[in-house]
N, C-alpha and C positions, 0 to 999 in steps of 0.2 A: 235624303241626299241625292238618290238617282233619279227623283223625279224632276229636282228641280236644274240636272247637269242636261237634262232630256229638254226640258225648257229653254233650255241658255240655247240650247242646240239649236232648236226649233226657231227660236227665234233671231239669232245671227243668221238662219237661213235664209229665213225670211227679207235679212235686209240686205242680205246679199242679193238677191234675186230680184228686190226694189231697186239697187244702184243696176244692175245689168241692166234693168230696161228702161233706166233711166237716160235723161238727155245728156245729162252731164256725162253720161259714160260713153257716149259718142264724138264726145268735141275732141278734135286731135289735139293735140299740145307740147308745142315744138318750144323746145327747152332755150332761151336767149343766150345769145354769145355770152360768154364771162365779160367782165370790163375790166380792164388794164388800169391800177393806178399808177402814175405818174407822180412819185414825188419832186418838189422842184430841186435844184443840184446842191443847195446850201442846206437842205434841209437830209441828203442823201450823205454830202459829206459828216454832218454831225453826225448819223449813224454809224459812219464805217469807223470814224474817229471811236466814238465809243464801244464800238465792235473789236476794237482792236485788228481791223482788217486794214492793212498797210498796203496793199496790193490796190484794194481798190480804191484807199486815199488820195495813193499817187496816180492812178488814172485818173481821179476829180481833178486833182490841180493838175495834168496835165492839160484838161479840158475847160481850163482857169478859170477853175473855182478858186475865191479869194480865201488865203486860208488865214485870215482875222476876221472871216464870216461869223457875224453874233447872230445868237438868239433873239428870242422876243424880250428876253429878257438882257440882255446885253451880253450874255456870254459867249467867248468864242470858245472852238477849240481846244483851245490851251486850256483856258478856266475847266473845262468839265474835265479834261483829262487830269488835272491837278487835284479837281475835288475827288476822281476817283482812283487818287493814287496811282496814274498807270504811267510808271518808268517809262516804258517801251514807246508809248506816245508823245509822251510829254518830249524825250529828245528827239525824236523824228519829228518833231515840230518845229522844234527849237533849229535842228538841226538845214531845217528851210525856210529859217528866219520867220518864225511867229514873232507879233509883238509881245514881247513879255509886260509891257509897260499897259498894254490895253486893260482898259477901265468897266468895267459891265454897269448895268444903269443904276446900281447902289455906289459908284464909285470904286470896285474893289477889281485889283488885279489878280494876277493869277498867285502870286505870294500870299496875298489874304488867305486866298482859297485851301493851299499848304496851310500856312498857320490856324487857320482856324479849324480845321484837319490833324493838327500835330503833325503833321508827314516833313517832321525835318528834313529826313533824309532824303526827300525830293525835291523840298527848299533850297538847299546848299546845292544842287546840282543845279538850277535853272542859272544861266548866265547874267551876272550883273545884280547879283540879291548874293553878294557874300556876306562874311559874317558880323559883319554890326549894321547892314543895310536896312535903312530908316524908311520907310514909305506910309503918308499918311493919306486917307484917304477921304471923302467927302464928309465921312462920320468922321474921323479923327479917329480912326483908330490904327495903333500903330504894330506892326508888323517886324519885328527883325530877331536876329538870328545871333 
């Protein structure tokens, strides 16, 4: 066992003493600036939305970001904040007139996205989805409360 830890030894030494004198260990090597990403502002606002950061929401729309800004996939806003239950969002939204009517590219509004959620209790809060409110959607599928 000690002859072979005498080996290891011997020969990490060995390559140490090969990179010292080697070229490669003379080339300086200046580290590149970081790069800054830039997300674009509709894609900053979905974040804070789903962050639940209200502070920097309303610096987006102050800086008029459209707040019925959808995804790729059509969803705004509202929709993702409904799919993830979040009270706090959903009426800060509402409460500067999101469209609650908006359709994302499967045809489904933000009530879908409650109902097919079970989140009644965030259902019946959204304005204009009270309780026998019928809404049919591209599928036909119907929605109420």
């Amino acid at each position: 066992m000690l002859a072979c830890s005498a080996l290891n030894t011997a020969s990490r030494r060995q390559q140490i003493e090969s990179w010292e004198a080697s070229e490669m260990n003379k080339e300086v090597v200046t580290p590149r600036p970081a790069e800054r990403v830039n997300f674009p502002i509709d894609v900053q606002f979905h974040a804070a939305c789903k962050n639940s950061e209200l502070d920097e929401v309303k610096e987006l729309l102050s800086k008029g970001v459209d707040i019925d800004v959808a995804n790729v996939d059509g969803l705004t806003v509202l929709h993702q904040a409904c799919i993830d239950n979040n009270y706090e969002v959903v009426q800060f939204l509402l409460s500067n007139n999101a469209n609650v009517n908006a359709q994302d590219n499967e045809g489904w509004t933000p009530l879908h996205a409650c109902a097919s959620c079970s989140y009644t209790e965030l259902a019946k809060y959204v304005p204009t989805l009270y309780r026998f409110l019928k809404l049919i959607s591209g599928f036909k599928m119907i929605a109420f409360f």
